[in-house]
Each structure stands twice: as C-alpha cells, then as structure tokens.
C-alpha positions in Angstrom: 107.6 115.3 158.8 105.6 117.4 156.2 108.4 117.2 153.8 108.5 113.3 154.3 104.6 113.3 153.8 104.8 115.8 150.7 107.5 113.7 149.3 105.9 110.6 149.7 103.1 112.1 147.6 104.9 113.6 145.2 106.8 110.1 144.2 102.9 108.0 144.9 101.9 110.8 142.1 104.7 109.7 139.9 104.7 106.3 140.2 101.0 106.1 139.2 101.1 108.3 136.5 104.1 105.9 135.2 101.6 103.4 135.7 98.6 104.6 133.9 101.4 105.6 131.1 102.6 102.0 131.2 98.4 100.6 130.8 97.9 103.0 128.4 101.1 101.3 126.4 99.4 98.5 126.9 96.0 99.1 126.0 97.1 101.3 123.0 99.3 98.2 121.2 96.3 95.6 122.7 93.8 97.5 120.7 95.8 98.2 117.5 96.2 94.1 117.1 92.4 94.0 117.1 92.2 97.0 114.8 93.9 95.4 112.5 92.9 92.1 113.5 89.2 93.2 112.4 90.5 94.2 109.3 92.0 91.3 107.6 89.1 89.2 109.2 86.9 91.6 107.5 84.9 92.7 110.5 85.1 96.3 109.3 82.4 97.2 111.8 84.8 96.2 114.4 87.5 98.1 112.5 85.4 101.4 111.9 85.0 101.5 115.7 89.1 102.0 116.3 88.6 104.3 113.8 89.0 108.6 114.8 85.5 109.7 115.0 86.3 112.6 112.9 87.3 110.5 110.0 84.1 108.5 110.0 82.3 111.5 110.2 84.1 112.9 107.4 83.1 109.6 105.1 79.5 109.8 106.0 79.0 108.0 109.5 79.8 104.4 110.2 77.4 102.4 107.8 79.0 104.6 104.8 82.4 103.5 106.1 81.5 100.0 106.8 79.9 99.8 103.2 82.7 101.4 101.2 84.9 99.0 102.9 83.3 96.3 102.2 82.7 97.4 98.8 86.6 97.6 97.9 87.7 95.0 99.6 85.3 92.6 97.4 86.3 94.7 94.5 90.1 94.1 95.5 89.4 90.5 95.8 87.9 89.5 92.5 91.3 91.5 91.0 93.3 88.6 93.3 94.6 91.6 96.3 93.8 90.6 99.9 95.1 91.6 102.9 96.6 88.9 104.7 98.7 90.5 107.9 98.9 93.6 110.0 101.6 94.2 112.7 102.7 96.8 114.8 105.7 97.9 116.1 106.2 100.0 119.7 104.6 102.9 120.0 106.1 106.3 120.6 105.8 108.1 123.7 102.9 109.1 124.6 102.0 112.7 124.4 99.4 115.3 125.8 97.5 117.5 123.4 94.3 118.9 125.6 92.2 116.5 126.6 93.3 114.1 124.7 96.7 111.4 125.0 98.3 110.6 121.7 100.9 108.6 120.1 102.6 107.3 117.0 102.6 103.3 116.0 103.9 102.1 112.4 101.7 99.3 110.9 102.9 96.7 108.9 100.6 95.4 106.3 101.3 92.5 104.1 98.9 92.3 100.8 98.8 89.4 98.4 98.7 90.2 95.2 98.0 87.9 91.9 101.5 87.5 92.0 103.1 87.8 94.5 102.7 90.0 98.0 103.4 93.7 98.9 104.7 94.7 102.3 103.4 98.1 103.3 104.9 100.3 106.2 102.8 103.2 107.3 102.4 105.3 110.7 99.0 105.6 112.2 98.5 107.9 114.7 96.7 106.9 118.2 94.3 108.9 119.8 92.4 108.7 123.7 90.2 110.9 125.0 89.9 108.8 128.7 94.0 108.9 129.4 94.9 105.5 127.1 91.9 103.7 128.1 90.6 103.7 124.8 92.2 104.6 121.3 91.2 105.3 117.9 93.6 105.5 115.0 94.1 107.5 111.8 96.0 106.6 109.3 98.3 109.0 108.0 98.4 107.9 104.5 101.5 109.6 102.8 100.5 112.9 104.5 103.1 114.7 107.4 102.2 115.8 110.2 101.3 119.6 109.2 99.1 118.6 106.4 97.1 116.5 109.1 97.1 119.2 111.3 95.9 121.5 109.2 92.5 119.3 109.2 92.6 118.0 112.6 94.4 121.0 114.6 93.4 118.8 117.8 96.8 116.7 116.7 100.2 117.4 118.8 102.8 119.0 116.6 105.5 117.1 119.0 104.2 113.5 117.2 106.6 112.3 115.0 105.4 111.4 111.4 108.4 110.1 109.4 107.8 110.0 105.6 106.4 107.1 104.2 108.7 104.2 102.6 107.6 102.7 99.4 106.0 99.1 99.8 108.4 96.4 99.3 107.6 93.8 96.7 108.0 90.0 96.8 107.6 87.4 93.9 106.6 84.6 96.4 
C-alpha cells in the first residue's frame, strides 16, 4: 500500500510539474506576442516592461529606455523605416538556472523600408523568476551565448543561441 501511495505521488508530482511546464509554454509565447505587439504599436512602455530588468537598468531605468525608444523610432520614421510585424516561433525547452526558468524564442521582425521591407530573424532569450508565470526577454543581438554570459552569468549555458542569419531583403 505505501508503494501504491508513494507512486501515486510520485506521478501527481510529474504530471503537475508537466503542467506548470505546459502554462509556462503558454504564458511565455502569450507574452512575447504582446511584447512585440507593444512594439510595433509603439507602446514602448508596455514593451520596456517585457524587457530583462538588468538591461533597463543598464540603459538608465525605464523612462531612459522609453525615451530613447521613442526617440529612434521617430528618427527611423522620418528616414521611411517602420516596423510593421513581429512573430515568434516555438520556444525551446524550458530550462532551470537558479531561481530562475529560461528559454530560447526566435523573433521574426518585418521592417519597411523606403523601398522595400527587410525580414529580420533573431533569438531572444526568455527569462521568469516565478516558474513561467511571468517573462522578460533579452535580445541577443548578434552576440552567442558566452559573450551574454559573460555580462549576465545568471544565463544557463544549456540555452541554445544559434548565430544570427542576415536579414532578408524584399523589393515589394
């Protein structure tokens, strides 16, 4: 009877951790859409708050962010650049790195252009400190994994960062 009872708690164990690996899935890919949502809709206060706290402190706090963003975004737009589209694909699996949950997501961002539009793929890397409730992203920006970890050492070294693709240019 004690193995029944030990084994039925074993597999309750399992099956919710699945579970709260399955919501954070969810919540991770249902706050990257607004993420990036915020961004092309220019709600970069929005944005700044998906953003790695470590990174906004590093600009300045969140009104520097918010005001450098909007600053190069209206300087982008009087050249004819916009940002028109962000989409993600599946995220990788999520991993433990102390108290925190972490992933990998690539982010598709389409960018008109005076003529034409660019297609950008890049890998941002998710971050919760409440087990996938919440995440934060950083964007990796051309840089691999040991380079970010050399300023955030908090980062996993099992995340997968592949190298960056060039963007991919369309005359339409």
């Amino acid at each position: 009877m004690k193995r029944v009872l030990v084994l039925f708690f074993f597999c309750a164990g399992v099956l919710k951790g699945g579970a709260q690996v399955a919501g954070a899935v969810g919540h991770l890919k249902e706050q990257a859409q607004k993420m990036g949502a915020s961004f092309v809709g220019g709600d970069y206060a929005t944005f700044v708050g998906y953003t790695y706290p470590t990174i906004v402190r590093l600009v300045g706090g969140s009104a520097k962010m918010v005001d450098l963003l909007d600053k190069s975004m209206a300087n982008m737009k009087v050249q004819g650049t916009t940002f028109t589209k962000i989409s993600f694909d599946e995220p990788s699996r999520i991993v433990v790195s102390g108290k925190e949950v972490q992933a990998t997501i690539a982010q598709h961002t389409e960018i008109k252009l005076t003529p034409g539009r660019l297609l950008n793929t890049s890998t941002l890397i998710a971050i919760s400190a409440d087990n996938g409730l919440h995440w934060t992203f950083i964007d990796t920006s051309n840089k691999d994994l040991a380079a970010l970890r050399k300023a955030l050492p908090n980062l996993s070294a099992a995340l997968v960062v592949p190298p960056q693709a060039p963007p991919v240019h369309y005359d339409n």
